[in-house]
N, C-alpha and C positions, 0 to 999 in steps of 0.2 A: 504494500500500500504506500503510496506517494506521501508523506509529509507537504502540507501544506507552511507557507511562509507566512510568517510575522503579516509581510505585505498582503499575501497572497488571504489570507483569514480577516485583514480587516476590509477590501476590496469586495471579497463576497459577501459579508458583512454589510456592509454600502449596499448594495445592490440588493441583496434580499429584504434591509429597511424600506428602500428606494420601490419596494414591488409591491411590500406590505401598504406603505403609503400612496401606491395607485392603487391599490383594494379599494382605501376608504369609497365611502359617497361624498359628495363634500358637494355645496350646490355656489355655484359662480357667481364671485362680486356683484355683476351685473345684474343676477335674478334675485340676489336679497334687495340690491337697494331699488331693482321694479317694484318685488312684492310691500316694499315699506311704503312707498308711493298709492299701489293700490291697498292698500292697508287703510291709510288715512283718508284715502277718499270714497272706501265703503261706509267710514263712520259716518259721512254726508249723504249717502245714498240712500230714496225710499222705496227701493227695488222689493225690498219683502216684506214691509209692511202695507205693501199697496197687495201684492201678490195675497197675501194670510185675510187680509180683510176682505179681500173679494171671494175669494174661496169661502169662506166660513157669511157674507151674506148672501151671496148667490147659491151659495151649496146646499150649508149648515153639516147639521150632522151626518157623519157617512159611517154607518154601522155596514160593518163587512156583508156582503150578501143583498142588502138592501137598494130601493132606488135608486135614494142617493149617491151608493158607493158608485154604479155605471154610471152616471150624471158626475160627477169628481172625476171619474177616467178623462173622459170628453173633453173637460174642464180641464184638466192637466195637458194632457197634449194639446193643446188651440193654445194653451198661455206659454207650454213650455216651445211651440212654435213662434210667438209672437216675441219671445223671448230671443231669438234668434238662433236655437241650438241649430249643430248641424245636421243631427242623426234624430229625429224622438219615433218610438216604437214601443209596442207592448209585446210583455211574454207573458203567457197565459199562467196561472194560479188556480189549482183547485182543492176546494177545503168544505166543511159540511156548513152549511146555509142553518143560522138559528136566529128566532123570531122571538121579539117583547110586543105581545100585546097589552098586558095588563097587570097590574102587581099592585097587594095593599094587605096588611098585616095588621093586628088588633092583639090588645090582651084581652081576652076573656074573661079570667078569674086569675085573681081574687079584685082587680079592681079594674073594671071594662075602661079602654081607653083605645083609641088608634097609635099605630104607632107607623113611624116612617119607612117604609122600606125599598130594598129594588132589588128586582132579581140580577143574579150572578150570572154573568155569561155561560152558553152550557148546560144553566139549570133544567130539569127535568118540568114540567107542567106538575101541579098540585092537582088532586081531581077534582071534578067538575062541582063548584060551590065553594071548594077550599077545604084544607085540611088545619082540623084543631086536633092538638095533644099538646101533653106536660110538657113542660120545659126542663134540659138537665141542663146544670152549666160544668164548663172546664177551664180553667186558668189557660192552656195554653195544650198545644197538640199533643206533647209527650203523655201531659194524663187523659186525654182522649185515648191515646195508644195502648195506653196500661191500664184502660176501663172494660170493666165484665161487659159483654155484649150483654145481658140480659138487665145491667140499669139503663140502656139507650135503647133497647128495642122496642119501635112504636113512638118515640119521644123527640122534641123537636133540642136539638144537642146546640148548644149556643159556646162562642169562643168569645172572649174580652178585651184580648191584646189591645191596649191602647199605647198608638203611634206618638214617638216623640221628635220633635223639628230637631233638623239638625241637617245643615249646609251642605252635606253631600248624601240627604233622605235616606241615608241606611236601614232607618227601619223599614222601612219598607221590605225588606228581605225578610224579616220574620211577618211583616201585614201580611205578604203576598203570599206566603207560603201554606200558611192558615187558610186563606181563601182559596189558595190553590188546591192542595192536598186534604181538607178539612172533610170537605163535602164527602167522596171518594171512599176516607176514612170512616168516615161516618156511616155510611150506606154499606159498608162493606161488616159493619157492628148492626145494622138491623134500622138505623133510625130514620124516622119517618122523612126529615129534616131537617137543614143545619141552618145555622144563622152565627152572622158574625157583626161584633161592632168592626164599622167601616171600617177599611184599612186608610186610613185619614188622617191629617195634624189637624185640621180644624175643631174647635172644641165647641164653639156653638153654636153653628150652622145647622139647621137640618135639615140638611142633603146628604141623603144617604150615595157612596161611593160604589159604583159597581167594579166588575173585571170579569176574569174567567175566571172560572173551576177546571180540576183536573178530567172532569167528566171530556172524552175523546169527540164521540160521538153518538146517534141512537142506540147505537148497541153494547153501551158501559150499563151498566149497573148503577143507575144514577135516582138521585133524587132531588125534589127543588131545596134549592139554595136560594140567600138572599143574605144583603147589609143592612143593617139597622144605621139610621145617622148617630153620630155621636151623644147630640141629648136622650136621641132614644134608645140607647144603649143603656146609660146612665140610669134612665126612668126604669126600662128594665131591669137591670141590678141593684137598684135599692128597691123593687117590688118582689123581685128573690131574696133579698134582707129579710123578709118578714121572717120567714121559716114556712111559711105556706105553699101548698104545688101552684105553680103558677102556668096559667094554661095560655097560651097564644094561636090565632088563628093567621094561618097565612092564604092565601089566593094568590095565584100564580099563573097566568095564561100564557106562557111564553114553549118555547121545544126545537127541536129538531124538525127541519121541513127540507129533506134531501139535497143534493152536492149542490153546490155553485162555482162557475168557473169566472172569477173574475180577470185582473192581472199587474204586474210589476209594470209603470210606467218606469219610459228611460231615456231621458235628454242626451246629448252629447256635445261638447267643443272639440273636435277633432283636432289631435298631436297632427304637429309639423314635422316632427322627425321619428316619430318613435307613436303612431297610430292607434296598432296594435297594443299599447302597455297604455294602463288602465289607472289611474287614480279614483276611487270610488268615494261618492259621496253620497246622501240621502235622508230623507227622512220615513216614517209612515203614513199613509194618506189615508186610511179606513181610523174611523173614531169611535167610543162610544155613543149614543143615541141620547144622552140626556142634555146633555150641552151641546155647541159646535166643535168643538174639538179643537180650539184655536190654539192651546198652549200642547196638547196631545193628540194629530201631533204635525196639527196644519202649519205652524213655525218652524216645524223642524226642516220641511219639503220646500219652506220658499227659504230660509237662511242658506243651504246650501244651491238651490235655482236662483235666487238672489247673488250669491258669490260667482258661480260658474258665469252666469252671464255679464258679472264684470270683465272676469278675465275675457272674457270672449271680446270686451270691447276694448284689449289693450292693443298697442300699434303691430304687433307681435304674437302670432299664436304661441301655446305653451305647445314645448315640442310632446308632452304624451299628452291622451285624449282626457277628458275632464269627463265624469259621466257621476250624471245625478237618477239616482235611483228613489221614484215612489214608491213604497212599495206596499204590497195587496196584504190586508188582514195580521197585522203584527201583533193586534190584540187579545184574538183568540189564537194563540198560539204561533206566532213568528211564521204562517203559513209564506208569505212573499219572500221572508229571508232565506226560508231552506228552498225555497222552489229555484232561488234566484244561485245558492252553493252549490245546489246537486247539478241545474244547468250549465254554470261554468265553472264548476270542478275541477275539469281537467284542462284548464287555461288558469290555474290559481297562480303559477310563476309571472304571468303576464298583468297582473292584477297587483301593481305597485305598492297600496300604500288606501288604504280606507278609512272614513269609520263614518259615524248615524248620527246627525242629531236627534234625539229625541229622550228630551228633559227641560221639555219649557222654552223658554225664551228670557232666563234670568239672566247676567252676562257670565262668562265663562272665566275659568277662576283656577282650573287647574288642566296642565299635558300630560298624560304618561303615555308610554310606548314600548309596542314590541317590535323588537327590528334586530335586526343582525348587531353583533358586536363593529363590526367597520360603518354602521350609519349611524352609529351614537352623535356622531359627532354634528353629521349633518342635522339631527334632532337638535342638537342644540342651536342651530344657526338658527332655524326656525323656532326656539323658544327663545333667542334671542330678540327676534323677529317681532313675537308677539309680547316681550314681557310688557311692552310702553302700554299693553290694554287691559295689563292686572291680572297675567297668566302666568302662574310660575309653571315649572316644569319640574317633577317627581321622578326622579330617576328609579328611583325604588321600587315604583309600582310598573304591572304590563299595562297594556292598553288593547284593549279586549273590543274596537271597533264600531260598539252600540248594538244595542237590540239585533237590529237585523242582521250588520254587517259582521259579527257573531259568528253567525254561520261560516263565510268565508274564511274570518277568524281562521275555525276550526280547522276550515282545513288546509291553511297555510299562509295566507295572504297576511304581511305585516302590516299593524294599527297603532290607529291612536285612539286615546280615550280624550275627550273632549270634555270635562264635566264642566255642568254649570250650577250656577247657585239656585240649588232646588229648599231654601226654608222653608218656604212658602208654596212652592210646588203639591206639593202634599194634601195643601189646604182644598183645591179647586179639583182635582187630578178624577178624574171618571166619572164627576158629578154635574151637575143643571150646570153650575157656576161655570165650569170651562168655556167663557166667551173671550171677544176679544176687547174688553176693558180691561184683561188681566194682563196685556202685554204691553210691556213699555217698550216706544220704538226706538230712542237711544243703545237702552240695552239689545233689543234685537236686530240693531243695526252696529253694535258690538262686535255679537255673533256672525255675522257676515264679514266683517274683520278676519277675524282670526280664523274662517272657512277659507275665505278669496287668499289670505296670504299663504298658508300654508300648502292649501291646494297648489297652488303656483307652484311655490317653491321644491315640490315634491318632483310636480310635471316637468322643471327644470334641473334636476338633480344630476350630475355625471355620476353614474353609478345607481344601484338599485338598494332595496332596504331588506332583502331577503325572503321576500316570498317563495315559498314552494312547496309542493304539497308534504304534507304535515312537519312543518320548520317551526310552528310554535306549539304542539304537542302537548310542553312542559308547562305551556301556561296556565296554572291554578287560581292564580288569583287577578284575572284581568276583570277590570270594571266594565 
């Protein structure tokens, strides 16, 4: 074997630094201080507050399956046209069609009173007249889990979790999971019904807070579900104080009424050099049905069509394509997001750099990411980028892409987590109140900030951030 020289070990040395340091991503002088330029003049831009306000009075609410929801397609593609993308196209979605006709709930005994209610997404129909039985309560899932079937069997099983505010809405991972799993649990113990106070921070609103259940389709093992609002939660648990059986009557005319094929809208600014690689952005377009859906998650679909269509108006295309994704049904179950991974699965390499808004319209407050070790850096240039808007950047944490873009996530594509200030979020969040008085356009012209900059900067990057299929695997705790 050859002895290499003193010289000869620090020369390859050079040069394998030298090759390491072409690895990086690193994104060019030139495209930070455009994206700073369009940064600052998204904050003057009313590109998405015109966009959210038209959609939510011309629309309103677009419950997945429903009129609405086909009337918002139509509505998306004509605005994301007028918009001037290059590409807009639909890919079809199909997921099971469920209907709210009717909902309203009473205590019976020991002290007759109405109480607020709304069915849970998913919930099964009560029969015809309504169903009365006892009440049993449970602190929280685990002692549901560890309850004799034979004290819930026939009884309508009520959960309490009460949600606490807090800047990045974490509780909500135990609300949601109650609401999720609860029912499911419940039915699978014999009970007639479950009920939960609202997954909610609002404390005295009474608007009871809907979402799904774990319930799949007509053919789970389901039964009706419902939220009580927060005061009538309250009124219920001090009328279970007494020590008396307390009986409740629910009516529920809502169910399963067979598949619907709606679908993923999808804008485009077509890359100049590099087409085919994908920056993905979006929101979800399908809402609840009791409000308009302005802050969930009609802002989220014009913060980033607001952003794409700045850059589309700079002197310069970005050299990858810009693609804003609405997408179909997020709230029964992320039907648009997996429809939208399994479709282009196998192009996840080509699919740069993602993530979803959908968490409001508060302004956005924290980065984290997942990306290869060699694009840390260029994550920083971009949190660089954005800190002058009150974004730090979190090394610590991944960034798990949002709700839908999740999916891709999974299966390889590198993200960012975008969060925004959701204290308040909590308060309005699947209830009547989600209109658009709850959005302020400063803040949601924030938001389009730190979409239009980043997005650029990503589409300008020499080098990529490591997508491929399954490259972030390890991710356990992405937001």
């Amino acid at each position: 074997m050859k002895v290499l020289s003193a010289l000869s070990l620090t020369v390859v040395s050079a040069l394998a630094a030298s090759a390491a340091h072409a690895a990086d991503t690193r994104i060019p002088d030139a495209a930070v201080r455009a994206a700073e330029q369009l940064r600052d003049r998204a904050m003057n831009d009313g590109t998405a507050y015109k966009f959210v306000t038209d959609l939510t009075t011309e629309i309103g609410p677009r419950l997945a399956a429903s009129d609405n929801d086909a009337k918002a397609r139509e509505w998306v593609i004509a605005r994301f046209k007028a918009l001037g993308f290059d590409k807009v196209y639909a890919e079809p979605v199909t997921y099971p069609k469920w209907v709210r006709r009717h909902e309203s709930g009473a205590i019976v005994a020991p002290f007759p009173q109405n109480l607020v209610v709304t069915a849970l997404g998913h919930s099964f129909p009560t029969p015809a007249g309504g169903l009365t039985a006892e009440v049993v309560r449970f602190e929280n899932l685990d002692a549901l889990k560890a309850a004799d079937p034979a004290t819930v069997k026939g009884k309508i099983v009520y959960v309490g979790f009460r949600m606490q505010r807090h800047k990045d809405g974490h509780d909500y991972g135990t609300g949601s999971s109650i609401r999720v799993d609860g029912p499911p649990l419940a039915a699978g113990k014999g009970a007639g019904a479950f009920l939960l106070r609202s997954a909610g921070t609002d404390a005295s609103d009474r608007m009871a807070h809907t979402g799904v259940t774990g319930f799949a389709d007509a053919s789970a093992n389901g039964i009706p579900a419902a939220a009580l609002s927060n005061p009538d939660a309250d009124q219920l648990e001090r009328v279970l104080a007494y020590g008396k059986p307390v009986t409740v009557k629910l009516d529920l005319d809502v169910g399963f009424d067979g598949e619907y094929t709606g679908a993923n809208v999808i804008g485009e600014v077509t890359g100049s050099k590099h087409p085919d690689q994908i920056i993905d952005i979006g929101g979800h377009l399908d809402s609840w049905d009791p409000g308009t859906g302005a802050i969930d998650d009609a802002a989220g679909v014009a913060i980033t069509a607001a952003a794409a269509h700045l850059i589309k108006q700079m002197p310069q295309r970005p050299e990858r394509t810009i693609r804003v994704i609405a997408f179909a049904n997020e709230e029964a179950g992320l039907y648009g997001g997996k429809a939208y991974a399994q479709q282009h699965a196998g192009e996840v390499a080509r699919h740069v750099l993602g993530t979803e808004s959908d968490f409001g319209s508060g302004p956005i407050w924290r980065m984290s990411a997942s990306v290869k070790p060699q694009a840390r850096a260029a994550i920083a240039q971009i949190a660089a980028v954005l800190k002058p808007l009150g974004v730090d950047y979190d090394e610590t944490k991944s960034g798990g892409g949002g709700s839908d873009l999740s999916q891709m996530h999974a299966k390889g594509m590198a993200a960012l987590t975008l969060l925004q200030d959701g204290a308040h979020y909590f308060d309005v969040h699947h209830t009547a109140n989600d209109t658009l008085d709850k959005i302020d356009p400063k803040e949601l012209a924030q938001n389009v900030a730190v979409y239009a900059a980043w997005a650029y900067m990503a589409a300008q990057a020499d080098g990529d951030f490591g997508s491929a299929p399954g490259a972030f695997a390890k991710d356990k705790d992405a937001e």
